[in-house]
N, C-alpha and C positions, 0 to 999 in steps of 0.2 A: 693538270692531273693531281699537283698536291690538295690541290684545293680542293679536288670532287672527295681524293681520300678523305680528309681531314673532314668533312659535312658528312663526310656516310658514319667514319666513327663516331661523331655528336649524335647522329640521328640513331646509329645502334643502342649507344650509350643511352640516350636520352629514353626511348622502346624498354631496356633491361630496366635503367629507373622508374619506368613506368607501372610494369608488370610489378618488380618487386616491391614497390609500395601497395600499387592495387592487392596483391597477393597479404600483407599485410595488413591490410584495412578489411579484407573479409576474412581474415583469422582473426581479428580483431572483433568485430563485430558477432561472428560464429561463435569464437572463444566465451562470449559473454554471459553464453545460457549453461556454459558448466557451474551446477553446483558448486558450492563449500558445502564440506558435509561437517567441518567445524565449528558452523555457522550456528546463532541460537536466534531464537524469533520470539518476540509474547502476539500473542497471536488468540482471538477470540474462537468459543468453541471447543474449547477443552475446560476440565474443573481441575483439574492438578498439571504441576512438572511431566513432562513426558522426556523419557529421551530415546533416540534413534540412534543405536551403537552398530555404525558400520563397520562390517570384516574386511580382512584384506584385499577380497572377492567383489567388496561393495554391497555384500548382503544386510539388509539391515535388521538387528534384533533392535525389535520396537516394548518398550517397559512402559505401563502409564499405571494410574492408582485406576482407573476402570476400562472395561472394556471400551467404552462408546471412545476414549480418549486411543487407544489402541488403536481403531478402526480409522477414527482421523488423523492419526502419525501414518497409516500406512496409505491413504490416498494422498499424504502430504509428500511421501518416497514416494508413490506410483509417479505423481505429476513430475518432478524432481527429474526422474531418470526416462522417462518413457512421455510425456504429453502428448507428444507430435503423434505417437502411435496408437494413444488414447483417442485423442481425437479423429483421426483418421478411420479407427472401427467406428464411432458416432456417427462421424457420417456416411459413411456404409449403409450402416443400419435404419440411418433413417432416411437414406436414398436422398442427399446430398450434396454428392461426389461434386458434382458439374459446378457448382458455384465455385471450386477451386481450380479444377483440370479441363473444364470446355465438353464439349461436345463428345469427345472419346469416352467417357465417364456415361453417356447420359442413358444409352440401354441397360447398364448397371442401376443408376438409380430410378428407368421409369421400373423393374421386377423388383425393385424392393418398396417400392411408395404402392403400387401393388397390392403385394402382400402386408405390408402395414404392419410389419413386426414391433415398429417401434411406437403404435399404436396400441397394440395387444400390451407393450412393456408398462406405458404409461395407467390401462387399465390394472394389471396386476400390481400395481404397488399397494392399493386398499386393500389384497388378500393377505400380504404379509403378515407374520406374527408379529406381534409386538417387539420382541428381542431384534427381528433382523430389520422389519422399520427404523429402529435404531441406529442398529449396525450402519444401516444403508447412508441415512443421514449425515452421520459421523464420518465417515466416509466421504460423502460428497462435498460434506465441509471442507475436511483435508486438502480436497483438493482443490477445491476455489481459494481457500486460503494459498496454495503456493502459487494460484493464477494471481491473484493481486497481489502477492510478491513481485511476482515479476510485471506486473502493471506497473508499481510505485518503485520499484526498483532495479528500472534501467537494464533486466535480466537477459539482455539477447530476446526477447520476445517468445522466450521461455523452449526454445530448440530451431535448428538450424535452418529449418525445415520451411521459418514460418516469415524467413528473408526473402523466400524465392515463391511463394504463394501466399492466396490469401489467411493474413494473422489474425483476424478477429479469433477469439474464444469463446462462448459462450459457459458459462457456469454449469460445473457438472450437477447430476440431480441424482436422487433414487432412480428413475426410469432409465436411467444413460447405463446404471450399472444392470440392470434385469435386460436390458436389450441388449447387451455385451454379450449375458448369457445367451440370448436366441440367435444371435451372432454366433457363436462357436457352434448351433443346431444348423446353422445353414452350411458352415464348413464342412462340418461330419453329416451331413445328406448323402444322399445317394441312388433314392429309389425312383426319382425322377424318369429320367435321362437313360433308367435300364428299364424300364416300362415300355418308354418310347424306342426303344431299341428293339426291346424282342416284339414288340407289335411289328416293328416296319421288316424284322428277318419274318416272320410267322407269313406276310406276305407275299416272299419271295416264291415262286413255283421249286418246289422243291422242299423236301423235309431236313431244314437245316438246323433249326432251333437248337433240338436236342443234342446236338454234338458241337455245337460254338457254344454256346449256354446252357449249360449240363446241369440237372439238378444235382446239390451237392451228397458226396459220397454219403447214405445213408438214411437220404430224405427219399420220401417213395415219391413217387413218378404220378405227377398230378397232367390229366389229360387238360389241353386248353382249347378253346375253340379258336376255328380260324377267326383273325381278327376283322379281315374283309365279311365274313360274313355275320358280325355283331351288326356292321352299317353299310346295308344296302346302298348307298350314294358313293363307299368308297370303295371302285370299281379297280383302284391301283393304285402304287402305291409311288412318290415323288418325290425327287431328292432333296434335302436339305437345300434352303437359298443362299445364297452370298450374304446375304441380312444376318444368317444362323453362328456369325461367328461369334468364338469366347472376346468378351469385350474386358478392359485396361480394368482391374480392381474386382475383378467380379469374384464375391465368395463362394461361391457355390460350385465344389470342388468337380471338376471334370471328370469321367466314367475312367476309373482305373487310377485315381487320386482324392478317392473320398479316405476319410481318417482312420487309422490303425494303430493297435497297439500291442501291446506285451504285458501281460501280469501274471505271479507268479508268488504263491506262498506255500510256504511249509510248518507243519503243526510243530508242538513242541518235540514229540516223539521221533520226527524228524530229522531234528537238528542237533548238532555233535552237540551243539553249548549246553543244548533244552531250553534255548527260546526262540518261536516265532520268527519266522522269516519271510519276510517280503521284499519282492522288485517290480518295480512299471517304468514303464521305458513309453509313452504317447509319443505317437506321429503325427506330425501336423506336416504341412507346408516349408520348408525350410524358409527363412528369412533371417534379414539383418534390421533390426536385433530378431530375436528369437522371441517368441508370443512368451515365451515363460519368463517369468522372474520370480527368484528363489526367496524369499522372507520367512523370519521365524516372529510370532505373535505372542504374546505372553499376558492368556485373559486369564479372567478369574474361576474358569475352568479349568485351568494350567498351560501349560506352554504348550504351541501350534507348529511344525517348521516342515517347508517343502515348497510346492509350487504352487504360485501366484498366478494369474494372468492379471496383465495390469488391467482396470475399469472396476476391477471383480474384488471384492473384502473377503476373500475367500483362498483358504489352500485348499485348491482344488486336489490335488496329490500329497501325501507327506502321512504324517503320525504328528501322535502325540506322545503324550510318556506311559500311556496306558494301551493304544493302538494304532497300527498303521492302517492306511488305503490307498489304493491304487485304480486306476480308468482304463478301460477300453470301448471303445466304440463297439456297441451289440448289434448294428447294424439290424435292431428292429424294423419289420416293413411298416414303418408311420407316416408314411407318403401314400396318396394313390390319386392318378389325374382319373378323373367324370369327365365327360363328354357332354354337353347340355346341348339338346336341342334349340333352337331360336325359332321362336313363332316367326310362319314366315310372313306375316301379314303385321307382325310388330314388333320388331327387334329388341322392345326393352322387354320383351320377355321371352322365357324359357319354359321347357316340358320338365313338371313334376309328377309324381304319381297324383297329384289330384287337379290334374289340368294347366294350364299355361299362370303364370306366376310374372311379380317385377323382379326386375333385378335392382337390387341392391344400387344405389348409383350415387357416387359424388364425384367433383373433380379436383386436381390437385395441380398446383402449378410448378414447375421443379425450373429455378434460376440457374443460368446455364453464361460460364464465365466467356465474354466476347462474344456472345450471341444473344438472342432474342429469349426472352423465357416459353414454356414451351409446356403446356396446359395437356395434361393428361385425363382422361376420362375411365375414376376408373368401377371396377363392377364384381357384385361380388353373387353367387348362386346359395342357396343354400348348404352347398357341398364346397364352398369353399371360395377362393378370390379366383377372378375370370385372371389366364394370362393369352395372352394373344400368343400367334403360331411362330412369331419370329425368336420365340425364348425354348430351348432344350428342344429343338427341333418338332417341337408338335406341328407344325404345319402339315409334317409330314402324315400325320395317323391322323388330322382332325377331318373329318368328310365335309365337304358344303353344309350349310346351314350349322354348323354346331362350332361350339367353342368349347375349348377346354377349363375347366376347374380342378383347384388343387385342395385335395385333402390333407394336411397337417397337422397333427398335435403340438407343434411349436407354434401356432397362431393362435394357442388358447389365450384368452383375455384373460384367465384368473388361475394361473400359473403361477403356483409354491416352488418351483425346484430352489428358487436361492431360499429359499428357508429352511428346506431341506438338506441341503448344503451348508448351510450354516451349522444346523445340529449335528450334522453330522462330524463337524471339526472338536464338536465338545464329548461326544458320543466318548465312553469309556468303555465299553466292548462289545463284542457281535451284537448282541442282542439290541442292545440302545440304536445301533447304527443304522440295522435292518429297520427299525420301528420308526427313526427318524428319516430314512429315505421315500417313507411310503406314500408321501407328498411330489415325490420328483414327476415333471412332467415328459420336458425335451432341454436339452439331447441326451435319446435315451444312451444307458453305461450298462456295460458289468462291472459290478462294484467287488474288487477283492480284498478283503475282510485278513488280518491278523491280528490277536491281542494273543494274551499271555495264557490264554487254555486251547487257542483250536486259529484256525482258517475257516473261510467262507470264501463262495460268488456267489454275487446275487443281483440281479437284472435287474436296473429301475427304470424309470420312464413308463407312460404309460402307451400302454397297449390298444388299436382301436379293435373295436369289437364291430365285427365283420359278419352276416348271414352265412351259414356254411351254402349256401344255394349260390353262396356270388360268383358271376358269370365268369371270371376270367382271375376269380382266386387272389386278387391284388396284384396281379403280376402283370396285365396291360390295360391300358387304358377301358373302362368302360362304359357302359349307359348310364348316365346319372339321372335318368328320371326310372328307371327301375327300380322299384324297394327293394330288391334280394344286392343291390350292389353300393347301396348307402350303407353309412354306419349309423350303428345304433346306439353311438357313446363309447366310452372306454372299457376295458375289462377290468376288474376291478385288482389293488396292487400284488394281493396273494396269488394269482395267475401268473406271475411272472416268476422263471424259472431262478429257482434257489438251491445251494449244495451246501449245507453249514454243518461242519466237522464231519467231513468223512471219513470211512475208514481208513484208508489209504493215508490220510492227512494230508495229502498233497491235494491244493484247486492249479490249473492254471489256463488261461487263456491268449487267443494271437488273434480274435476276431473269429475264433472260426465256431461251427456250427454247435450249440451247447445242448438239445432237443431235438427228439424224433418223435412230434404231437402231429395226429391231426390240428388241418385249416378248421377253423380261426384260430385256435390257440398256438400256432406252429412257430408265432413271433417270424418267421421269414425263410421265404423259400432262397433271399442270396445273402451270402453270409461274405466277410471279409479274405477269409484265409481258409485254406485245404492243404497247403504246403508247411507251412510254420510249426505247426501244431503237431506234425510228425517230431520234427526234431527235436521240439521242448520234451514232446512226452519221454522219447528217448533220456533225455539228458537228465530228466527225473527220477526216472526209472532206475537209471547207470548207478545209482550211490545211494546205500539206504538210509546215511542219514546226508543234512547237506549242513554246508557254512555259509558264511558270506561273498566269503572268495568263489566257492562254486556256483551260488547266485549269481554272479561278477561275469563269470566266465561266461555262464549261459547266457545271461543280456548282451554280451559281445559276442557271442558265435556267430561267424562267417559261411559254415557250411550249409550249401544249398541243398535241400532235400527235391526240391523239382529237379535240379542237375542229375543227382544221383540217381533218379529215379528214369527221367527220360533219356540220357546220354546212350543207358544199353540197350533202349529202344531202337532208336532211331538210327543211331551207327550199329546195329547188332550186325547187317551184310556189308559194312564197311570195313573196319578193323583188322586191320593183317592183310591182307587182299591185295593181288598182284604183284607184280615183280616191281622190285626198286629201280625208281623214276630217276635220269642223271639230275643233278643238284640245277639248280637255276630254273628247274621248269615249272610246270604249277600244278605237275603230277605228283613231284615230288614235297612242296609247299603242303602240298594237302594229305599226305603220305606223313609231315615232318607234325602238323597239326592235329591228326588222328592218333599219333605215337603218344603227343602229350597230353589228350582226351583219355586215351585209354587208363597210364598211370596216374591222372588226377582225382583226386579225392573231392571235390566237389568244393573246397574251401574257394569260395573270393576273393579271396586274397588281394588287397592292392598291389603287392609285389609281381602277380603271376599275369603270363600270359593264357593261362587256361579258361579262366573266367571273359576274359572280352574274347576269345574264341567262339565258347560254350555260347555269351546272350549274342553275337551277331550272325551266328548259325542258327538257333531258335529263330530269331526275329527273321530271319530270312525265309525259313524253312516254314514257317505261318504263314506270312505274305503269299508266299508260291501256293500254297492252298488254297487258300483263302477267295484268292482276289476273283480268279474266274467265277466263283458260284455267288460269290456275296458284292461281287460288282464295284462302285463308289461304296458302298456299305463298309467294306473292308478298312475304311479308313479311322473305320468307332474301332478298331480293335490297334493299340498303340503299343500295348505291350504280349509279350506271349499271354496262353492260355494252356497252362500246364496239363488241366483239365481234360481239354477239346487234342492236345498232340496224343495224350497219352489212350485218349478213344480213339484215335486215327491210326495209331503204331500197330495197337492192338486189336483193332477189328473189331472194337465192339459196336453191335449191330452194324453190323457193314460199314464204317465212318470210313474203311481203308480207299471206298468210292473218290474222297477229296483227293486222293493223290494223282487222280488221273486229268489232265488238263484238257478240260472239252475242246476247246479249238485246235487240238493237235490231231492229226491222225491215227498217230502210234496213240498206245497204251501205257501210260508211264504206269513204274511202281511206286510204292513208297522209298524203295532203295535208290530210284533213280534220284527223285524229288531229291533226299537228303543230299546225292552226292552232287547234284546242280545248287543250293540252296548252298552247301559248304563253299563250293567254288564262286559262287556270288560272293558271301562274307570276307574267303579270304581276300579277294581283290580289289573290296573295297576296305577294308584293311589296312592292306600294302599298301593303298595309295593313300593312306593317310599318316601311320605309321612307320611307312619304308617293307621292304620283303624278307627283313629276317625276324621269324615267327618270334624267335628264341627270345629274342630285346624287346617286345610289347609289353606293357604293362597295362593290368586292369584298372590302376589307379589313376591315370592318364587320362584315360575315359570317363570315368565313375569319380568325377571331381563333385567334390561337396557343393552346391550352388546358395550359399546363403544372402540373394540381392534382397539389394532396401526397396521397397514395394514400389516409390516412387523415384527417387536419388539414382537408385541402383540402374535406370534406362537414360541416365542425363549422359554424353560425354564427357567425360574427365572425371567429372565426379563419381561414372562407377568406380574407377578403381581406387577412391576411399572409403566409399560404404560398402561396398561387395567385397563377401570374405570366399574362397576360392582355397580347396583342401581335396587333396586326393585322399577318397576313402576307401576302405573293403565295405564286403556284406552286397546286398543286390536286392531286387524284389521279392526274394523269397525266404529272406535267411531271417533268423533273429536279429542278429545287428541288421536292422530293416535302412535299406537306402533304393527305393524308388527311380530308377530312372523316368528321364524326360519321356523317353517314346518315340517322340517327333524331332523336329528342328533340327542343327547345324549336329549337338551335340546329343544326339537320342540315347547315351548310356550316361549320364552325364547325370548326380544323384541331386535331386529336387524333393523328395518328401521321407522324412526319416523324426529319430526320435528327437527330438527336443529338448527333452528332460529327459534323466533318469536318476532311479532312487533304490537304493536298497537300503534295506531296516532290516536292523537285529534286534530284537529283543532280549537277548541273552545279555548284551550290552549296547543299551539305547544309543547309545552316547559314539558310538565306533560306526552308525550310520554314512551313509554318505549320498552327497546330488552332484548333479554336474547338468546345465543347461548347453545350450549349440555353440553360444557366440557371449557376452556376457550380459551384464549388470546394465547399462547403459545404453540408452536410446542415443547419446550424442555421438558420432564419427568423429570429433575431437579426445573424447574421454578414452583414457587409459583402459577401463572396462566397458568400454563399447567391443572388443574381441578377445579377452585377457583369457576368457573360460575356452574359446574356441579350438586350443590346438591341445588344451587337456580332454577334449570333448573327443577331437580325431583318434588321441591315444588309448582310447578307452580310459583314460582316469578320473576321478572325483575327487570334492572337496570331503573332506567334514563338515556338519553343523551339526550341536549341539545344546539341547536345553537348560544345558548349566551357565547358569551367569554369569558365574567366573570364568568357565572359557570363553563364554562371546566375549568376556573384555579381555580376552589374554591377549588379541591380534589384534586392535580395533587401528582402523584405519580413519577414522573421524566420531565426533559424538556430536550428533545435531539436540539441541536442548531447545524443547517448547515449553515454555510459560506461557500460562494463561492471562490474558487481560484483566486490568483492575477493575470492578465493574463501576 
């Protein structure tokens, strides 16, 4: 017996020395690809000294004697703190995934080898202006320079990332960074997936469209035709296959997680100081790290400071010392799937208006790790790249004999928007910026404008120019060999909707609807936001001049305006009602739950149990509508539809119809619906929470999800790349936080602002940003989450264009010299 002890100790003992060396020797090895930022390099590729003066933050203000040497200090920090994440868009884009991750990857990359964006990228680089060919260059230098850093110097393999899959690098280019940008065009998409949507409801027997997909408050009522009766062959309509699901990396944001934002400026006459004020708050996708990284540039234009996205030489958000700007997704309709008939006697062609046509055809081999490589055939129409029916559910709208084709302006091959982007960073006021935007392609923005005399929005991107005769208005799929339903080119940039200094002085935007033109000019029948936009307008309105702190408060306001607005709907025959239920029953539960509905003000609050009342009552209170009339269909609607409750509450044109459940015999009301829909919520609730309402919190649920795109689904290793924060705000508030929808945790916050920025003008200098998560792409590094919990508190950093203060803090000075030649 002593004996078996004494081997089991040695053998414990020996296990715990085993782990904690191993445990060791992969921090050891991980540890290796953290930078020194005190580190100096001479380094080819620059004409002078540069130096890189990091802040406490890890932000880097980049000094050099010219631009071109700027641009290479800043892909030399891109690569430094983010590689693994750079490279990872690259191969996104260029439909590559599978030579790292297998087979799980490989529907991702056969829709983007496809579409051939990084095709289109490598053509647009000979459009560029001279200055941003430059740029571009310089740039790409940077950052192969810190790839052969870490080649020749033993750097961890240049992030953690690149132990546990395949490390080759390949050398960034000019193209890597212009498909970055049509990369962020596939994030913020959207019109896909709602095309194919309202085709397969327009199907359904029954006139449902109108009241689940409502034209937005203000846009007139465009008639569509039935979609079965555009194609004769398609007799009915069929549900998505098992093939149809979202596949591991795919960027192409799912229906009710396409991009969203916040901007917001006020004129001088505005502002208590009398200078210019601006805030943008963009929503992406939440992740670890955060798509943003904050840098300030100091060309020969003057100093640049705001947000980055690493790949890109560019502040895409931020000011200068003479103006700020700020993004929103315009949710332009720059999408439209065609329909192309197939000769049925020769499948390599299709129906145009002037008879049967080739298709387009090459093949493309896409290597695929642990398996066989796996040759794609692919095809393009005139109208666009063929995708087959297993992508964004077309199977279901395409009839026999025909294949779908996508129309996109982000496929253009001779694509300025980084040019225009670029000028637009030297741009010194309205005017210049307007003039230098009118090159942007995709992805289309509302651009908001503040210098030192006025505000501005102004819409860039281009516009397709559409037949007002076209059959189905952009909005489902249609006959691509018809001339009234092709395009005819773009509209030209002055057609795109502008507001420069108005009277009011106040612009601002949350995605939502900015024109009420007639089709073709109407830029789009679905816009982002109906809810948001209420509340801003309010909160601009409330003060006639504003500050920064009131800017402050408004990018962080938590109050739902769909709450406020639907709650006295929907409980209008609930509230107060019946005599007091004894305590423990679930009369009383729903009795205790309705008391704190009624005196709730609509805030989100992470502290409150009002809020995860309020979304798991909606969310319930839809579903029960829904599911009978729209079938499996019901499953495209993940989140409410403020919209469609607030046409059902109130009757208009009859929508009150959805509350009655056809398979019942009785006649439900809408009163019934809500108080079954309540009693659903609360009991699944209680069973997750416990059953006392009073101790719920909305923050619990409404946890911030910031996982690492790849690390973040490993065992053990989530819980060091995944950063997890209970937040407020909701799908409708200003502080925007997106819930899941679906899954384990369907309140649980997945798409929110990433950055945000207010600028004063009154005092440049007293600006402030704050990104999700921080500085750093490595799970070892100090600022891989350092920004994150000033992010949850509503606070921000300073940065500043003064010299002297970026060195008041500095946290490292990386110093490049150039090589001797």
């Amino acid at each position: 017996m002593i004996t078996f002890f004494r081997w089991t100790i040695r053998l414990v003992s020996f296990v715990l020395i085993a782990t904690i060396l191993a445990v060791m020797g992969l921090y050891y090895f991980a540890a290796r690809s953290l930078p020194d930022y005190n580190e100096g390099y001479t380094v080819s590729g620059i004409s002078a000294p540069v130096e890189i003066v990091r802040s406490t933050e890890d932000v880097p203000h980049i000094f050099g004697q010219t631009d071109d040497d700027v641009f290479f200090a800043l892909g030399l920090a891109h690569a430094q703190d983010r590689l693994w994440q750079m490279t990872l868009m690259r191969r996104t884009v260029q439909g590559r995934l599978s030579e790292v991750f297998g087979a799980e990857t490989l529907k991702t990359d056969e829709l983007m080898r496809r579409l051939d964006l990084y095709g289109a990228a490598r053509t647009s680089v000979e459009v560029q202006d001279p200055q941003t060919l430059a740029a571009l260059n310089a740039y790409a230098n940077g950052v192969n320079q810190w790839i052969e850093q870490v080649n020749s110097g033993a750097r961890g393999r240049g992030a953690p990332e690149f132990w546990l899959f395949k490390n080759e690098v390949a050398y960034w280019t000019p193209a890597d960074s212009i498909a970055i940008l049509k990369l962020m065009a596939v994030q913020l998409s959207s019109q896909v997936e709602t095309e194919v949507l309202r085709a397969r409801i327009s199907m359904l027997k029954g006139d449902y469209l109108r009241d689940i997909m409502p034209d937005m408050p203000g846009t007139g009522v465009t008639a569509l035709p039935d979609y079965a009766a555009l194609f004769p062959g398609m007799k009915a309509m069929r549900h998505a296959d098992a093939a149809d699901t979202w596949p591991p990396l795919m960027p192409f944001p799912k229906r009710g997680m396409a991009a969203a934002s916040n901007a917001f400026a006020a004129g001088p006459t505005r502002s208590a100081a009398g200078g210019s004020l601006l805030a943008n708050d963009p929503h992406l996708p939440l992740t670890a790290p955060s798509q943003w990284y904050l840098a300030r540039l100091e060309l020969k234009s003057g100093g640049v400071i705001g947000g980055t996205i690493p790949g890109l030489p560019l502040v895409l958000t931020g000011r200068n010392a003479e103006m700020g700007w700020g993004l929103t997704s315009a949710y332009m309709d720059d999408q439209d799937v065609f329909l192309e008939q197939v000769n049925p006697e020769n499948t390599e062609q299709y129906r145009t208006p002037d008879g049967w046509a080739d298709f387009e055809t090459r093949r493309a081999i896409i290597e695929v790790k642990d398996a066989d490589p796996v040759t794609v055939t692919l095809r393009w129409s005139t109208n666009g790249p063929i995708l087959p029916g297993n992508h964004f559910k077309l199977s279901t709208v395409t009839p026999p004999g025909h294949v779908a084709a996508l129309g996109w302006t982000a496929l253009s091959a001779r694509d300025r928007s980084i040019s225009a982007a670029m000028r637009l960073m030297r741009a010194k006021n309205i005017p210049q910026a307007v003039a230098a935007t009118k090159d942007f392609t995709a992805p289309a923005q509302n651009l908001t404008l503040a210098d030192a005399h006025g505000v501005a929005l102004v819409m860039v991107g281009a516009m397709p120019d559409r037949d007002p005769r076209h059959q189905t208005k952009g909005r489902m799929p249609a006959p691509g060999w018809n001339p009234e339903n092709r395009w005819r080119g773009t509209l030209p940039a002055s057609d795109n909707p502008q507001v420069i200094n108005p009277a009011s002085q106040l612009v601002l935007n949350t995605n939502n609807k900015l024109v009420d033109r007639p089709f073709p000019q109407h830029v789009s029948f679905d816009w982002g936001d109906s809810q948001r936009i209420q509340r801003l307008s309010r909160l601009m309105g409330e003060r006639e001049v504003h500050t920064r702190e009131s800017f402050i408060a408004a990018q962080l306001d938590s109050v739902s305006p769909a709450a406020r607005g639907l709650l006295p709907l929907v409980g209008a025959d609930l509230w107060f009602t019946g005599t007091p239920a004894p305590n423990g029953t679930p009369e009383r539960q729903r009795q205790r739950a309705l008391e704190l509905m009624a005196a709730w003000d609509g805030d989100m609050s992470e502290h409150l149990p009002e809020p995860l009342i309020y979304a798991a009552w909606m969310k319930a209170l839809q579903n029960r509508l829904i599911r009978d009339e729209l079938g499996p269909l019901a499953e495209e609607f993940t989140h409410i539809e403020p919209l469609f409750l607030e046409r059902v509450f109130r009757n208009t044109q009859g929508a009150s119809r959805w509350c009655d459940v056809k398979q019942s015999a009785p006649v439900e009301t809408c009163t019934d619906i809500a108080r079954i829909a309540l009693d659903e919520a609360l009991l699944d609730l209680s069973a997750t929470y416990g059953p006392n309402v009073e101790s719920w919190r909305w923050g619990d649920a409404h946890e911030a999800q910031h996982d690492h795109p790849v690390l973040g689904r490993v065992p053990f290793l989530n819980w060091i790349v995944n950063i997890r924060q209970s937040t407020s705000g909701g799908d409708f508030t200003l502080l925007r936080g997106v819930t899941a929808g679906t899954g384990e945790t369907p309140f649980a916050n997945v798409h929110a602002a990433g950055y945000r920025g207010v600028y004063d003008f009154a005092d440049p200098d007293s600006s402030v940003f704050i990104t999700a998560t921080g500085q750093s792409g490595h799970p070892l590094s100090r600022h891989y989450d350092d920004l994150s919990e000033l992010w949850r508190r509503g606070e921000y950093i300073p940065m500043s264009l003064d010299p002297a203060l970026a060195r008041a803090a500095v946290a490292g000075i990386t110093r490049l010299s150039p090589k001797a030649p």
